[in-house]
C-alpha positions as CSV (number, residue, x, y, z in Angstrom):
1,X,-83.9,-0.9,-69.0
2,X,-85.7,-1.9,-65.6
3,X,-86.1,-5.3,-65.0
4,X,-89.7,-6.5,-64.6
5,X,-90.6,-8.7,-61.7
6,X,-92.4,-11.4,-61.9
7,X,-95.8,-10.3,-60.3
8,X,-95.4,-8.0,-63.3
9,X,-94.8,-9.7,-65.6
10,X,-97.6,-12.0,-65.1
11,X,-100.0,-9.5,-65.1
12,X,-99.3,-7.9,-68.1
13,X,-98.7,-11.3,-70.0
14,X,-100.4,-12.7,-73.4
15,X,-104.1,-14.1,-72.4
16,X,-103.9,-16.2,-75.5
17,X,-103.6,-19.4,-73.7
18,X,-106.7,-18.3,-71.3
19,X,-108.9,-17.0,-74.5
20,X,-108.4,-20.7,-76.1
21,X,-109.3,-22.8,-73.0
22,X,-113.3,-24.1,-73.2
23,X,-116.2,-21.7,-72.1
24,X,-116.3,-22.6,-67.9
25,X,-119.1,-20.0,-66.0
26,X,-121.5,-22.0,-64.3
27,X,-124.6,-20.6,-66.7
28,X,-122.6,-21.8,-69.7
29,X,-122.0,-25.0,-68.3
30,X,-125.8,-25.9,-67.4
31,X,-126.8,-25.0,-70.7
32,X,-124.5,-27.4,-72.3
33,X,-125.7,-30.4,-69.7
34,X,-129.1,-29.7,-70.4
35,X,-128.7,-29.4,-74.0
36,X,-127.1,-32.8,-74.2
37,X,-129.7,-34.6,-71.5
38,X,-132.2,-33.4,-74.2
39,X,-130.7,-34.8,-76.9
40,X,-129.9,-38.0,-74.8
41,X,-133.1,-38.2,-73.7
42,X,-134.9,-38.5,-77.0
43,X,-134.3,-42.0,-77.3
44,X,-136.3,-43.1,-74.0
45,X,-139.5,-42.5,-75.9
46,X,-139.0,-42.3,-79.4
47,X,-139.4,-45.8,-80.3
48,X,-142.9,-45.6,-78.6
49,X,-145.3,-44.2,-80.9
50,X,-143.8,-46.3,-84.0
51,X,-144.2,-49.4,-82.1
52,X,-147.7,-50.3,-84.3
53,X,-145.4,-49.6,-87.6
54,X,-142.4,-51.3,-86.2
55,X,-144.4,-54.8,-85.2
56,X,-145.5,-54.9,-89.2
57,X,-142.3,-53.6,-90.5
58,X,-139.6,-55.9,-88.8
59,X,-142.4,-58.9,-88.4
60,X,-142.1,-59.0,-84.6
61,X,-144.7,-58.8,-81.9
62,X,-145.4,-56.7,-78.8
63,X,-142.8,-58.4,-76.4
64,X,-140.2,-57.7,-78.8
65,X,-141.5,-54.3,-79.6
66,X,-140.8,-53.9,-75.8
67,X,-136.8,-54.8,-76.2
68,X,-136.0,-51.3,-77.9
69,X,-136.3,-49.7,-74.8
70,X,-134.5,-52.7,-72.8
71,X,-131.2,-52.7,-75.5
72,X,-131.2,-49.0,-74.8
73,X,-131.1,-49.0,-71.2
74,X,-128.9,-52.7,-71.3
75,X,-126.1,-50.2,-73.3
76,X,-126.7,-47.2,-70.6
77,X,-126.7,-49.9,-67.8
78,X,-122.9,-51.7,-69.3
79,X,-121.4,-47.9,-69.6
80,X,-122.7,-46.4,-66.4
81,X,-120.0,-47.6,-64.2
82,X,-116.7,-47.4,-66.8
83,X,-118.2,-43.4,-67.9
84,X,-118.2,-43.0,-64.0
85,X,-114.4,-44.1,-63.7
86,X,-113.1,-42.5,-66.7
87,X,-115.0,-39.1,-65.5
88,X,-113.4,-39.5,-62.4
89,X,-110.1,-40.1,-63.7
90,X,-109.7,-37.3,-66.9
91,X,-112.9,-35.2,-66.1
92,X,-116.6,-35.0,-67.8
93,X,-116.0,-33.2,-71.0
94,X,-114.0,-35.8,-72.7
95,X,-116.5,-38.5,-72.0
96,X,-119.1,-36.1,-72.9
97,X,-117.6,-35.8,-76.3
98,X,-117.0,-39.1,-77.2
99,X,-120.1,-40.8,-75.8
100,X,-122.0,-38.0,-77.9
101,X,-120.3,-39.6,-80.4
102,X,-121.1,-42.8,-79.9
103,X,-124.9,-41.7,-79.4
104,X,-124.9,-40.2,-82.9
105,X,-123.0,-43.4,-84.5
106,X,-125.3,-46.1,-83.1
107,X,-128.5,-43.1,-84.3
108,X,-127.1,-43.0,-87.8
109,X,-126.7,-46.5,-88.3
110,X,-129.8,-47.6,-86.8
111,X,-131.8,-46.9,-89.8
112,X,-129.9,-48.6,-92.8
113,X,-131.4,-52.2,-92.6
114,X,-135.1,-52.7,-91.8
115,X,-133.9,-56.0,-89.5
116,X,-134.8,-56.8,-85.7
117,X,-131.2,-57.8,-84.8
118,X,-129.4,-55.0,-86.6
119,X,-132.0,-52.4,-85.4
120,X,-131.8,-53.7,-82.0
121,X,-128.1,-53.7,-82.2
122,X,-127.8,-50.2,-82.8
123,X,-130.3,-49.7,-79.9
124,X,-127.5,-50.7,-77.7
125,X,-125.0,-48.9,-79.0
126,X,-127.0,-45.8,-78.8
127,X,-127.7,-46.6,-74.8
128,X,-123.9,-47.1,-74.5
129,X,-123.3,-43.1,-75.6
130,X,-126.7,-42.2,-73.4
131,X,-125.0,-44.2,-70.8
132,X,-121.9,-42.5,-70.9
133,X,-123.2,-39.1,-71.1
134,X,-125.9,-39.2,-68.6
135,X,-123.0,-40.1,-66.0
136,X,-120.9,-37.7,-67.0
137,X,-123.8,-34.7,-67.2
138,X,-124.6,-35.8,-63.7
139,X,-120.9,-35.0,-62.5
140,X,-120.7,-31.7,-64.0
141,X,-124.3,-30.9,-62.4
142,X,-123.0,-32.2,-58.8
143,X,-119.6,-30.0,-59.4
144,X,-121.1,-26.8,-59.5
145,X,-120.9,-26.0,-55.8
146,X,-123.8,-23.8,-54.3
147,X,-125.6,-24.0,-57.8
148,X,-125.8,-28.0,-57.5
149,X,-128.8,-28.4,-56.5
150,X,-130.5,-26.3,-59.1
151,X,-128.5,-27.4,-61.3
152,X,-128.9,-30.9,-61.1
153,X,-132.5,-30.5,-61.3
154,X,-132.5,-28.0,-64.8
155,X,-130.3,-31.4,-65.8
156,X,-133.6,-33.7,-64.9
157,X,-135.7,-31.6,-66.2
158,X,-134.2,-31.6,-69.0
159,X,-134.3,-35.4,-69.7
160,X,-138.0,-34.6,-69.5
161,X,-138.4,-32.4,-72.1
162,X,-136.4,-34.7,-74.0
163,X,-138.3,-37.8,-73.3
164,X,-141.6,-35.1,-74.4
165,X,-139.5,-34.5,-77.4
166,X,-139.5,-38.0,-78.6
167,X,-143.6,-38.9,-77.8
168,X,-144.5,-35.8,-79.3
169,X,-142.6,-34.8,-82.7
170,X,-142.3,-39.0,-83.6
171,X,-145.4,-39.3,-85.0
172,X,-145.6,-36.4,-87.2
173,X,-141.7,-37.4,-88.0
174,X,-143.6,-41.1,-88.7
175,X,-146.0,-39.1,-91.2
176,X,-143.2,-37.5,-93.3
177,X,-140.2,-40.1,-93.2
178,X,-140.8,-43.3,-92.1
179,X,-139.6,-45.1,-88.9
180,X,-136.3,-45.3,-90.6
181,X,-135.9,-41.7,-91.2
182,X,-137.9,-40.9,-87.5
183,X,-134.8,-42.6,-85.9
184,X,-132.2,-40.7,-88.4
185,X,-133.4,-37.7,-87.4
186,X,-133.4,-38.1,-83.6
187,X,-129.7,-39.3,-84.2
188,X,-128.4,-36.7,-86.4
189,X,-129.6,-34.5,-83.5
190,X,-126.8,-35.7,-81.2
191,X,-124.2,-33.5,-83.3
192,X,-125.6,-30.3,-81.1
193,X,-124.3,-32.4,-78.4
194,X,-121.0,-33.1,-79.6
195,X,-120.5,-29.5,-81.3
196,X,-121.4,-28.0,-77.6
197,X,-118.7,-29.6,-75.8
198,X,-116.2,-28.6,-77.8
199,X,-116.5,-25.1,-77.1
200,X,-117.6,-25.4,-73.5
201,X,-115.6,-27.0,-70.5
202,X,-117.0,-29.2,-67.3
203,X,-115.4,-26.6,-65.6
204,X,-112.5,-28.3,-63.6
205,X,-108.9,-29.9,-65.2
206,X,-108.6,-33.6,-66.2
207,X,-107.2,-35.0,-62.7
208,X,-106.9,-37.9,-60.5
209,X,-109.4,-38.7,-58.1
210,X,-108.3,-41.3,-55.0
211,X,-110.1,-44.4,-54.6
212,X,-111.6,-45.0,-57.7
213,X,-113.1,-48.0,-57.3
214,X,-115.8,-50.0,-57.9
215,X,-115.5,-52.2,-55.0
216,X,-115.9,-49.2,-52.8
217,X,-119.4,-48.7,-54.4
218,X,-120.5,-52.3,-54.1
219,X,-119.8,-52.2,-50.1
220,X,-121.5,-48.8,-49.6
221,X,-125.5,-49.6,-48.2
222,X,-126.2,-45.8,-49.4
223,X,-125.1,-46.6,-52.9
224,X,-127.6,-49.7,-53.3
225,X,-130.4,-48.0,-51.0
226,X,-130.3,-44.9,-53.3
227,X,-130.1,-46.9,-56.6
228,X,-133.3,-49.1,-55.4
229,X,-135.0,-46.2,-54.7
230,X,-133.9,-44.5,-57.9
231,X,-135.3,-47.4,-59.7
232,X,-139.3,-46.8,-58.6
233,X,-138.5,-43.1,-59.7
234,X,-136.6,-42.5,-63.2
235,X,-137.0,-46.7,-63.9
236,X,-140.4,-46.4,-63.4
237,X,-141.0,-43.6,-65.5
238,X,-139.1,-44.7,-68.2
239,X,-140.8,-48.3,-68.3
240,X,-144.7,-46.6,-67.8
241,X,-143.3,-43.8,-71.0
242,X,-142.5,-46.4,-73.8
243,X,-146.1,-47.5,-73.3
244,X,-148.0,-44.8,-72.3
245,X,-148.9,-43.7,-76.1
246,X,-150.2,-47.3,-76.6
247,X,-151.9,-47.3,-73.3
248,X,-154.2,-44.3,-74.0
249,X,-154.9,-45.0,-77.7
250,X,-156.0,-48.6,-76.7
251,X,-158.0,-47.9,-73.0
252,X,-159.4,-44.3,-74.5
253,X,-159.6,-45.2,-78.2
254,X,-157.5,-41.7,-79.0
255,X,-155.5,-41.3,-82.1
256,X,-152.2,-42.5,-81.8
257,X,-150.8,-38.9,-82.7
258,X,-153.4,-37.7,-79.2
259,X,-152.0,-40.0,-77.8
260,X,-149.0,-39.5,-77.6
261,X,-149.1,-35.5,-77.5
262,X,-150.9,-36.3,-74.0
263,X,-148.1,-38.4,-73.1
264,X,-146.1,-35.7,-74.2
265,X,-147.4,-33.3,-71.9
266,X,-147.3,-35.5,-68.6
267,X,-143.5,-35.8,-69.1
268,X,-143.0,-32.2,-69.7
269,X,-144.4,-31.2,-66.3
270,X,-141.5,-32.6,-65.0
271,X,-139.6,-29.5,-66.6
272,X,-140.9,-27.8,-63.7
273,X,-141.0,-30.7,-61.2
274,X,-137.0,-31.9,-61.2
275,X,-135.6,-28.4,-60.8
276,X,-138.4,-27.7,-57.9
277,X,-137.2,-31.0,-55.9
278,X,-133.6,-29.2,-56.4
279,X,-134.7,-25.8,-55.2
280,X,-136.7,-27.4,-52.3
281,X,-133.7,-29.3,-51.2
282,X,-131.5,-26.2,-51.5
283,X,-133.7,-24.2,-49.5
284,X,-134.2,-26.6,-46.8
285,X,-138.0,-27.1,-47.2
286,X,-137.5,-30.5,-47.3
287,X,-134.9,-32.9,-47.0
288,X,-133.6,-34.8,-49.9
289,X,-134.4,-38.5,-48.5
290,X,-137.7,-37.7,-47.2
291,X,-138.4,-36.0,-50.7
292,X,-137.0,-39.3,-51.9
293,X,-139.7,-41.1,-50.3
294,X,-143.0,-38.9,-51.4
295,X,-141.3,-39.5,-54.7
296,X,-141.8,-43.4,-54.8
297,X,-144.8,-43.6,-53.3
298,X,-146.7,-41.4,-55.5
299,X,-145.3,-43.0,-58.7
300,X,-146.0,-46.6,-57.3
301,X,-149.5,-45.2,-56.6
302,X,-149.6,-43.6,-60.0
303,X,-149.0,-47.1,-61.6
304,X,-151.7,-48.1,-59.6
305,X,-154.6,-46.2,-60.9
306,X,-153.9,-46.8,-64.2
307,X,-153.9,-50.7,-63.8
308,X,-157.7,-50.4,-63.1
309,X,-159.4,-51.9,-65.5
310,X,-162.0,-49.1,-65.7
311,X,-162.3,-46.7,-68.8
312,X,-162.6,-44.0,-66.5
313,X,-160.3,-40.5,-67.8
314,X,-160.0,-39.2,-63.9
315,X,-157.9,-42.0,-62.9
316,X,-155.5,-41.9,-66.0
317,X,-155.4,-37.8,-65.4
318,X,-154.4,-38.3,-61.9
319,X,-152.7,-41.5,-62.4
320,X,-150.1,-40.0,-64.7
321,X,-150.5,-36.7,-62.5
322,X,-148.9,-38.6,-59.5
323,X,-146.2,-40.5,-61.9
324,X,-145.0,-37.4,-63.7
325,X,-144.2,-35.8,-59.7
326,X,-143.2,-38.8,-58.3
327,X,-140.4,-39.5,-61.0
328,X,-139.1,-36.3,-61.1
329,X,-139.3,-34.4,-57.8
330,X,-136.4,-36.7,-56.1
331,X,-133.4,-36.6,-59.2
332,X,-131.9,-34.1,-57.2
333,X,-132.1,-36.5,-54.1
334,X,-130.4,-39.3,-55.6
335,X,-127.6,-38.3,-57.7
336,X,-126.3,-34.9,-55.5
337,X,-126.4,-37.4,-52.0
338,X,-124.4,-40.2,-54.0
339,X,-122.4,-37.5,-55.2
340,X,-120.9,-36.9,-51.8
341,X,-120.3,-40.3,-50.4
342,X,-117.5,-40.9,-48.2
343,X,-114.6,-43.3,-49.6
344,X,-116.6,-43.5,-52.5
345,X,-115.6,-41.1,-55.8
346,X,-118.2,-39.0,-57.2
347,X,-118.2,-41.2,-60.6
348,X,-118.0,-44.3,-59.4
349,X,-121.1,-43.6,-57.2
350,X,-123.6,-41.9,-59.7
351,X,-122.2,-44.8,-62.5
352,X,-123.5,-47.4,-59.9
353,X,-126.9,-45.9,-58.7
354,X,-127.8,-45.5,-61.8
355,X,-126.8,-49.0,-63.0
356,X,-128.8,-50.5,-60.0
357,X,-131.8,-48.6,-61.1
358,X,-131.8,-50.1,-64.5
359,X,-134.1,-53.3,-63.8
360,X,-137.4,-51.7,-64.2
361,X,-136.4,-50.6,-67.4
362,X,-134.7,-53.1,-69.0
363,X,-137.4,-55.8,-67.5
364,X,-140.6,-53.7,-67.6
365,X,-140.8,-52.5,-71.2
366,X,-141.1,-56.6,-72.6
367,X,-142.9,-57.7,-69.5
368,X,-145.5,-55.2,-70.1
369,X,-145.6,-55.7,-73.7
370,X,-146.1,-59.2,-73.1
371,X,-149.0,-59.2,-70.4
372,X,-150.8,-57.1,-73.0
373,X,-150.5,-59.7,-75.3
374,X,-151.7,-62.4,-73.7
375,X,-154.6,-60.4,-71.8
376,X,-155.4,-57.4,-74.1
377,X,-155.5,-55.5,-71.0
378,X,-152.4,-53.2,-69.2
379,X,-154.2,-54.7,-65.4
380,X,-151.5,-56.7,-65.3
381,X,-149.0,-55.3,-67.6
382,X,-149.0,-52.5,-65.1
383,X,-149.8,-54.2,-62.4
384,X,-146.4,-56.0,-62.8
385,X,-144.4,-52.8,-62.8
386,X,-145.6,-51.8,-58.9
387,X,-144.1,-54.7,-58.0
388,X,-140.5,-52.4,-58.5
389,X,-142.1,-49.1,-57.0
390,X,-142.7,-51.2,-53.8
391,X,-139.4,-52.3,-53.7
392,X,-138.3,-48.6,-54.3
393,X,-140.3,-47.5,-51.4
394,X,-138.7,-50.1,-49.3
395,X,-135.7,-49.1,-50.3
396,X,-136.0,-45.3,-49.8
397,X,-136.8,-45.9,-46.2
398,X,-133.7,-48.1,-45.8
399,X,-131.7,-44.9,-47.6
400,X,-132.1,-42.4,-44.7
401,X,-129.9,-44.3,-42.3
402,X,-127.2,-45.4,-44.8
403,X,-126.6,-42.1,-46.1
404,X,-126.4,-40.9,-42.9
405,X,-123.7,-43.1,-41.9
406,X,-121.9,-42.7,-45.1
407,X,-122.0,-38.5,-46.2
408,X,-119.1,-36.5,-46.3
């Protein structure tokens, strides 16, 4: 009998290995990020629209009503930089997995005991799986070569239609379940998450990435210019959405269901918004700092009109107009250009931005609740929060030169 070479051998050998490795093509994989920044991104705003039932519920106030969003983004804020590393160092799926996990433990738990500490407790763990899984999402988005920039945005588009998700459906959820059950539901709804990636791979081996270092991160000006900036785009957002169903049922005297449904629809315009900043960056109609700067402007000025204290629709229409662009266009921007730092890894420097990003969210939520308590106005409940978009713009005009310096 002949002997078979090698070459042939190989080629005519058992695929069985191959047939059980994770689904990889690049389609496959950006349905599976943007599944889970859906399911991630529910939490931003679900709390929102149950904050009147909350206050009576768990005896607290507005201020405190305003630390569910801050123990969230505390939890993503402590596991942005370790998801980074770990990503880095044995790839995104397996930190995909288990912060999903961790997401649907800290959802599930949440509910059992109507108390402040115990619900806020859970917040955080909840934040530590977003956390985690955000970073990781981001670092499969930035690995999918010529498709990154689309991709990336589909992946921020997709944290808007799940920050929709969780204004809209909440208070109909309210209606039928409770607050308790509201929040079972959103966390039960992490399992798709989980389920996903165990079929579907981030499309590269578990490896060892040089230089994985935090150090590296805190040295580089591009890493803090872009997470400044970042921080007048998705911080901003963030901190305006956990009040923006309170803000038009007070100013506008809507129905808190209205209201939220309109708050609904401003952050599902950025559906369309995140994934156009990506395809304007890919095709070179724009480049991704300047877009970076037209983003923080407009959402600083956004801010701005609704801080009047007039009862006048136009200015909320157009102020939430310029905050649901300005957000959203420049995600592409920041995470793709600290994606490609040099003698910075890829984790390391998404992990970081985004952790620098954080104060407007973990700060603006309670400060805005609180200015509205003591003045039963949001004039200087969101008149506080431009003080972070002009430190964004600063800081996107600082970004140009530093990246510059700094990409690959």
């Amino acid at each position: 009998m002949p002997r078979q070479s090698t070459s042939t051998f190989a080629a005519h050998a058992p695929e069985v290995p191959s047939q059980r490795r994770p689904l990889s093509s690049i389609p496959i994989r950006i349905f599976a990020i943007c599944l889970t920044s859906v399911v991630v991104a529910v939490h931003y705003t679900n709390f929102g629209p149950l904050i009147p039932t909350l206050i009576i519920d768990l005896h607290s106030n507005s201020s405190q009503a305003g630390l569910f969003s801050t123990f969230l983004f505390l939890g993503l804020a402590v596991m942005y930089i370790p998801a980074g590393m770990l990503a880095d160092r044995y790839g995104q799926r397996p930190v995909l997995i288990g912060s999903s996990i961790l997401l649907v433990l800290g959802g599930v738990l949440l509910p059992l005991f109507p108390n402040l500490a115990w619900v806020l407790a859970c917040r955080f763990i909840v934040g530590l799986g977003s956390g985690g899984a955000f970073v990781a999402g981001a670092g499969v988005a930035a690995s999918l070569d010529r498709h990154s920039s689309l991709g990336q945005g589909l992946y921020g588009g997709s944290v808007q239609v799940g920050a929709a998700m969780g204004l809209l459906f909440t208070p109909y959820l309210l209606g039928f379940f409770g607050w308790q059950g509201s929040f079972l539901f959103w966390g039960l709804l992490g399992i798709l998450s989980i389920v996903t990636w165990l079929f579907v791979s981030d499309g590269h081996e578990a490896h060892k990435t040089e230089n994985i270092t935090v150090m590296a991160g805190v040295r580089s000006p591009s890493v803090w210019t872009l997470g400044l900036s970042h921080m007048g785009t998705f911080g901003l957002g963030n901190a305006i959405a956990a009040w923006i169903a309170v803000y038009l049922s007070f100013q506008y005297g809507l129905p808190l269901a209205l209201a939220a449904t309109l708050g609904s629809l401003a952050l599902l315009t950025g559906i369309f918004f995140r994934p156009l900043g990506g395809i304007l960056i890919a095709r070179r109609v724009i480049g991704a700092i300047p877009l970076l700067r037209v983003g923080t402007i407009l959402g600083c000025a956004g801010v701005g009109l609704l801080a009047i204290p007039l009862h006048y629709p136009p200015f909320a229409i157009i102020g939430m107009a310029c905050i649901a662009i300005g957000t959203t266009v420049p995600y592409t921007s920041v995470f793709n250009e600290a994606a490609h730092l040099r003698g910075v890894s890829k984790g390391v420097a998404q992990g970081l931005v985004s952790m620098i990003s954080t104060p407007t969210v973990l700060l603006g939520p309670p400060l805005i609740g609180f200015l509205f308590e003591q003045t039963h106005n949001f004039t200087s409940a969101f008149g506080s929060i431009m003080l972070f978009g002009s430190v964004a713009i600063t800081a996107s005009f600082l970004a140009g030169p530093a990246v510059k310096r700094e990409a690959l």
